[in-house]
N, C-alpha and C positions, 0 to 999 in steps of 0.2 A: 624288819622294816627297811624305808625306802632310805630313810638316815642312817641308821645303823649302819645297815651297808655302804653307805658313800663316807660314815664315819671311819672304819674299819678300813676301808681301805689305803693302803700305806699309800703316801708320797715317794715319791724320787726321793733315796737316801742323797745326803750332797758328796760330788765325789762318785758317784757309781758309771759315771761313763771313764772317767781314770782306772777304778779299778780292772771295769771290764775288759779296756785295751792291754791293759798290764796283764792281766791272767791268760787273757785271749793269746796274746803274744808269749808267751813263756812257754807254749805249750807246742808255739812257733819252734822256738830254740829246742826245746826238749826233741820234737821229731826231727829239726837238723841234727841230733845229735845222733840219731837212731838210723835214721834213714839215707845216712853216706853209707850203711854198709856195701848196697850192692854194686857200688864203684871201686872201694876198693878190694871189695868180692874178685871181680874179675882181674882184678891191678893182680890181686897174689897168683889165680890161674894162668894167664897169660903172662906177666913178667918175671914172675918167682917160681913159676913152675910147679904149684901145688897142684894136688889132681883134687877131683869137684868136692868127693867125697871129706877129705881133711878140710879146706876152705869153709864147709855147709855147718864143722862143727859151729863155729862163732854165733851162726844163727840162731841152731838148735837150745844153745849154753844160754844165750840170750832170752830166747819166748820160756823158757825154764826156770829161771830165776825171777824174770819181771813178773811169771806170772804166780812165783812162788810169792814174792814181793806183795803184789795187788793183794792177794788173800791173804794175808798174813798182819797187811802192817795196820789195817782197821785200828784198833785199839790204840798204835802211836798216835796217827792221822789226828785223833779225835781228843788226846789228851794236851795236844804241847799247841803251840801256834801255827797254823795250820799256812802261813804266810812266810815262815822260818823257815819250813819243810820243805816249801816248794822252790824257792831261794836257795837254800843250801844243798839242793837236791840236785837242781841243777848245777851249780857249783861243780858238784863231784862230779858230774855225766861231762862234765867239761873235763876237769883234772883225766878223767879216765882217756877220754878222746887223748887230750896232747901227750899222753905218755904210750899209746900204741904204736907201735912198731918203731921205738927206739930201741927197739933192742933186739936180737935177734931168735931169743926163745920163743919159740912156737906156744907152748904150757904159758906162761905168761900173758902174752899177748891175748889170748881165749880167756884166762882168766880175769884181765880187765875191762873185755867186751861183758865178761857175766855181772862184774860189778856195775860197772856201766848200764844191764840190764834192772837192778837190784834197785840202784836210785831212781831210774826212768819209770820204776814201780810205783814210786810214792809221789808221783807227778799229779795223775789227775785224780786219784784220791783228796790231796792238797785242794786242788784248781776248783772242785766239785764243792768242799766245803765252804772253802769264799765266796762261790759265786751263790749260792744258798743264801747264805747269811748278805750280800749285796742287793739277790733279787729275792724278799720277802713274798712278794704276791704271786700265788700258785696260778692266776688265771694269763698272769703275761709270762711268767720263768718259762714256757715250754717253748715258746718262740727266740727268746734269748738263748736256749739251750741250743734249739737246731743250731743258731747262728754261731753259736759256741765252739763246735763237734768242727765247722769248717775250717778252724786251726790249726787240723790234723793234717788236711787237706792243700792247705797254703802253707804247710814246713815242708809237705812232701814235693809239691811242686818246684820251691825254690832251689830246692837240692839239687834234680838234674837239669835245673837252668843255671846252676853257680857255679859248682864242682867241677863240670866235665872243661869249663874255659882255664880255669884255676892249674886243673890237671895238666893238663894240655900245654903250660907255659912252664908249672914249674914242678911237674912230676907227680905223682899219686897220690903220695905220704899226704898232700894239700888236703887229702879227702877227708884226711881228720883233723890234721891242723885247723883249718878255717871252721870246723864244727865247733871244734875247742877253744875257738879267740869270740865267736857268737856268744858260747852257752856261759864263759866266765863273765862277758861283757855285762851280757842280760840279765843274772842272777846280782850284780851287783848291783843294777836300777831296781831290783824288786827289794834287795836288803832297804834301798834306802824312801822307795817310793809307797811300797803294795803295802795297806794295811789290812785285818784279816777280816773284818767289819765294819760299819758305818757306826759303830756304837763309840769308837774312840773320837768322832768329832759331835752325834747327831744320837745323843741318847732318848732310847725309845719314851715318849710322855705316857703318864700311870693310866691320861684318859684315853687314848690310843691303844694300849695293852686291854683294857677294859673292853673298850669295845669290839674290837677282834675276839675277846674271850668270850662276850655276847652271842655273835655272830655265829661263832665256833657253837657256842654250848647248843643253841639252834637247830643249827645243819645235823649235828648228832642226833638230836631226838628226831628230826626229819628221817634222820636216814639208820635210825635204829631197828627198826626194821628187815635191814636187808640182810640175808643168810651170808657170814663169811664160809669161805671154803676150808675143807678141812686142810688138816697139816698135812697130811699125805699126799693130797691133790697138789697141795703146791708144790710140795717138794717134786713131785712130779713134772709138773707144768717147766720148775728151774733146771729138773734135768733136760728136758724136751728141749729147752731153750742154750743151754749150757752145748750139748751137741749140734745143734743148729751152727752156733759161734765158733764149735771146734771144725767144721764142715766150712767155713765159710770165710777164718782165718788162713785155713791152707789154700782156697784160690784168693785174698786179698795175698799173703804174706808168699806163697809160691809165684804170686804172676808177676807181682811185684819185683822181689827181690830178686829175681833171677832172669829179669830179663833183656838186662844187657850181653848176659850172657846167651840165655835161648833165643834171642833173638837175630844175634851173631850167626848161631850155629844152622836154626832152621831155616831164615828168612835172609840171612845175608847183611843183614844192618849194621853200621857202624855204630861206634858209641855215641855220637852226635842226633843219629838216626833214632837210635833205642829211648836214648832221652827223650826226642820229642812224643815217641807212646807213650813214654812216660808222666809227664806232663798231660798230655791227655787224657791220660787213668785217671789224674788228681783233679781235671775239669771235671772228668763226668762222676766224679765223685764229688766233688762239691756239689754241682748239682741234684746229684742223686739225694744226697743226704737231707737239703734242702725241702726238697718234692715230697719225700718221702715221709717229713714231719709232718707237710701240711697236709697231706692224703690224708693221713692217720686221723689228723684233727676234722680237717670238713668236709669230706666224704666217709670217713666209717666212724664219726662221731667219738675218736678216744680209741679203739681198738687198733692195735699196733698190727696184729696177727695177719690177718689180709692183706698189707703194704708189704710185710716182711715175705710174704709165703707168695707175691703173686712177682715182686724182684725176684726171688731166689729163684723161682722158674724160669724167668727169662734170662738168668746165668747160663744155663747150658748150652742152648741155639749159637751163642754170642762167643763159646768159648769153642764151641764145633768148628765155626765158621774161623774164627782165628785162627788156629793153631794144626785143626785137623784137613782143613780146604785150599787149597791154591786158589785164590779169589784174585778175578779179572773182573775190572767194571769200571765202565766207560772211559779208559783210556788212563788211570788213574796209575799214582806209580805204588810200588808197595809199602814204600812207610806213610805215604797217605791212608790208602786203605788200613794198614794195620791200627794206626792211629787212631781212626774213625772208630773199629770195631775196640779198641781199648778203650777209649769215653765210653761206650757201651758197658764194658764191662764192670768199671769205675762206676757209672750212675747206677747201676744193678747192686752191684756189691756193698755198697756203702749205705746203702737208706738202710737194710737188717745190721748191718755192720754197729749204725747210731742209737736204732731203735732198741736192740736187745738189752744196754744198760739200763734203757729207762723203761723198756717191760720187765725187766727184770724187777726193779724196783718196786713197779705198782703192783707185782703179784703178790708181795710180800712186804705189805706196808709197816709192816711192826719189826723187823728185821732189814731195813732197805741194804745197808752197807752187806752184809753178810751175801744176802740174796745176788748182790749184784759184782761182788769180790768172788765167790763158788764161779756164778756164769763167765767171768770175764776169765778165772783164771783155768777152765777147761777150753776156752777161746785159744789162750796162751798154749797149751800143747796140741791145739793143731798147728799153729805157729811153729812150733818146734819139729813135727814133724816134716813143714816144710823146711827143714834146714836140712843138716844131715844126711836125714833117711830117705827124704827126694833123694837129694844129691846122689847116695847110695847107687839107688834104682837106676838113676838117672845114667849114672857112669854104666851101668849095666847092660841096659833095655832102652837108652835112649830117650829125648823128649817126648816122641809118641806116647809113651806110657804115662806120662806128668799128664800130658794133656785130654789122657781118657780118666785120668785117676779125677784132675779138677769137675773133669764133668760128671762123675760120679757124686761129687761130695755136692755140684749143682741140685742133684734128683734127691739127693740124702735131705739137704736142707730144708727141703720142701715139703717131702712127705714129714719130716719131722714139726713143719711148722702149720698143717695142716687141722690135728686140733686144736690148735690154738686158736683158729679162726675165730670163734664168737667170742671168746675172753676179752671181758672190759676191765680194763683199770681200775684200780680202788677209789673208793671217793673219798673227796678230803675229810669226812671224818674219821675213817681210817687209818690214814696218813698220820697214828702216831705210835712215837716212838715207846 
C-alpha cells in the first residue's frame, strides 16, 4: 500500500552528507596516491636513464597485486570496521609513497609501489561498504553511486594539475612526496571523523525495520515468478564482462599512464602540454561516467549493456583519429586538438569503466562481492599488461603498435558486450544476500 511504502521508506540518516564527503574524498587521496606514477614514469626515463621496459615493471607489479588485493580481501572487508580499513589503508599507500626512491635499490623501490598497490586494494571495497550502509534506499543509491565513481576522476585530474608545478620548482622526487603528505594527512581526518554507519548515532526504529520487512515480503511474492538464470549463464555473462574490463583497462591504464611519455615521442608535447590531455581525459571522463549512468537508467530502463557496448565502439574511431592521424582542423594547434580527442576518449571509456561493477553486481545478486571482486580483478591484469609488456613492445615496434593494439581491445570490448545487450538487472527481491 500507499503507506507502507511511504512508511518504509528510509529518511536521511543524520550525518550522511559528512560521511559522503569524507569517503567521496578519500578515494580522492587514494588515486593521488596511484596516479603520480606516470610523472615520475618518465622522471626515471628521461633523468635516470632507465629504458621503458624496466620503468613499465612498477605498473605491471602494481595492476597485479591491487588486483590480487580486490579478490582476495572480501572476507577482511566485511568482517572488521570497514571505516578502519579504509583509514588505515590509506595510511599505508601514504607510508609507501614517502619512502620511494629514497634509496637507491631498483628491487625495493617496485617492491613498495606493489605494496602500495596491495593497500590501494582494499580501498573501495572499504568505501562501497559504507556508502551501502549511509545510502539504505535502492531507488536513490544509484544516483549517489554515479556521483560517487567521479572521485576517481577528480584525484586523476588534480594530479597533473599539481605535480607537474611542484616538479618543476623542486625536482621529481615531489611526485611522491606531496602524494605521501595528502594521503597521511587525509587518512587521519577519516580515523577521527568517518563513521562506518548511521547506526552509531540514529539506530534504526523496530517500526521502521517492520515495515520495510512488509514492503520487502511483498515485492517477493510479486516477483516470485520471475525465472532466475542459471549458474552457468552467469558465470558466463561475469566472464563476458570480466574480459570487456580487461580490454578496456589496457586503453584507460595504457593511454593514461604513458602519455607524457607517448606523447613527447609522437606528438612532440611537453610535460605541461601532456598534462593538459590529461586533465581532459579526467573531464570527459567525469562526464562520461555521469551520462552513462543516467542512459542506463531513462533510456534503456536498468540495462547497463547497451551504454557499455554502444561507448565501447566509439573508443576506436577516437583512438584512430588520435594517435594513428596527423589531424589539422581549423587552424587549431596540437595539443588543443589532442586534448579535444582525449575528453573523447575519457567520456567513452569511463561510462563501461563505472558500469561493469555495478553489472557486475546485479548479475549476481546473491554473490555481489565475489561477482564483482573475479570482474574487477581480470580488469586489473589488463592493467598490468599495460605496464611492462606495452612497454616491452613498445621499446621494440614503437607507439604505432600500442595504438593499433588499443584499438583492437576498442572492437574486442564490444563484441564482447554485445550479448549482454537485453540483460536486466536483478530486482530487488533478489538483491539478497
Amino acid at each position: 500500500s500507499k503507506e507502507e511504502s511511504k512508511e518504509a521508506s528510509p529518511a536521511r540518516p543524520k550525518g550522511q552528507m559528512l560521511a559522503f564527503v569524507l569517503i567521496y574524498l578519500s578515494y580522492v587521496a587514494y588515486y593521488i596516491g596511484q596516479k603520480n606514477y606516470p610523472f615520475w614514469l618518465q622522471a626515471l626515463i628521461d633523468e635516470e636513464n632507465w629504458k621503458k621496459d624496466e620503468a613499465g615493471t612498477f605498473g605491471s607489479v602494481f595492476q597485479i597485486t591491487s588486483g590480487a588485493s580486490k579478490l582476495l580481501n572480501g572476507p577482511l572487508v566485511d568482517a572488521v570496521s570497514p571505516s578502519f580499513v579504509l583509514a588505515g589503508s590509506l595510511l599505508a599507500v601514504g607510508v609507501c609513497n614517502g619512502f620511494m626512491f629514497q634509496h637507491s635499490s631498483s628491487m625495493l623501490n617496485v617492491t613498495l609501489w606493489g605494496i602500495n598497490g596491495i593497500f590501494q586494494g582494499f580501498g573501495w571495497p572499504a568505501l562501497a561498504r559504507i556508502f551501502i550502509a549511509w545510502f539504505p534506499d535502492p531507488k536513490t543509491r544509484g544516483t549517489w553511486y554515479s556521483l560517487l565513481a567521479t572521485n576517481q576522476n577528480l584525484g586523476s585530474t588534480l594530479v597533473p594539475l599539481i605535480l607537474p608545478t611542484f616538479m618543476a620548482r623542486a625536482g621529481w622526487r615531489t611526485a611522491v612526496v606531496i602524494p605521501a603528505s595528502v594521503t597521511i594527512g587525509f587518512s587521519l581526518i577519516l580515523f577521527a571523523f568517518l563513521k562506518d554507519s548511521p547506526s552509531h548515532d540514529e539506530p534504526k526504529s523496530e517500526e521502521k525495520a517492520k515495515a520495510q520487512e512488509r514492503v520487502a515480503k511483498k515485492e517477493s511474492q510479486e516477483q516470485g515468478t520471475v525465472d532466475k538464470p542459471s549458474f552457468k549463464l552467469v558465470a558466463l555473462r561475469l566472464i563476458l564482462l570480466g574480459l570487456v574490463y580487461f580490454f578496456i583497462s589496457i586503453i584507460r591504464q595504457g593511454v593514461g599512464d604513458w602519455s607524457p611519455l607517448s606523447l613527447k615521442e609522437q606528438k612532440g608535447l611537453n610535460r605541461q602540454q601532456a598534462s593538459q590531455c590529461l586533465v581532459m581525459l579526467e573531464i570527459g571522463a567525469f562526464a562520461g561516467g555521469l551520462t552513462g549512468g543516467i542512459m542506463s537508467d531513462k533510456i534503456f530502463n536498468g540495462r547497463r549493456g547497451p551504454v557499455m557496448a554502444i561507448f565501447s565502439a566509439a573508443i576506436t574511431p577516437l583512438i584512430y583519429v588520435a594517435f594513428c592521424v596527423d589531424v589539422q582542423f581549423m587552424g587549431l594547434d596540437q595539443t588543443t586538438i589532442t586534448s579535444i580527442l582525449y575528453a573523447g576518449i575519457g567520456f567513452c571509456s569511463f561510462a563501461p569503466h563505472v558500469l561493469l561493477g555495478l553489472f557486475a553486481r546485479e548479475l549476481a545478486p546473491e554473490f555481489q562481492s565475489t561477482a564483482g571482486g573475479f570482474v574487477k580483478a581480470v580488469g586489473q591484469l589488463g592493467g598490468a599488461f599495460a605496464g611492462q609488456p606495452l612497454s616491452y613492445y613498445v621499446e621494440k615496434y614503437g607507439w604505432s603498435l600500442a595504438s593499433w593494439l588499443w584499438i583492437i581491445c576498442g572492437i574486442c570490448s564490444t563484441v564482447c558486450l554485445l550479448p549482454l545487450w537485453n540483460v536486466e538487472a536483478a530486482t530487488p527481491s533478489q538483491n539478497k544476500r
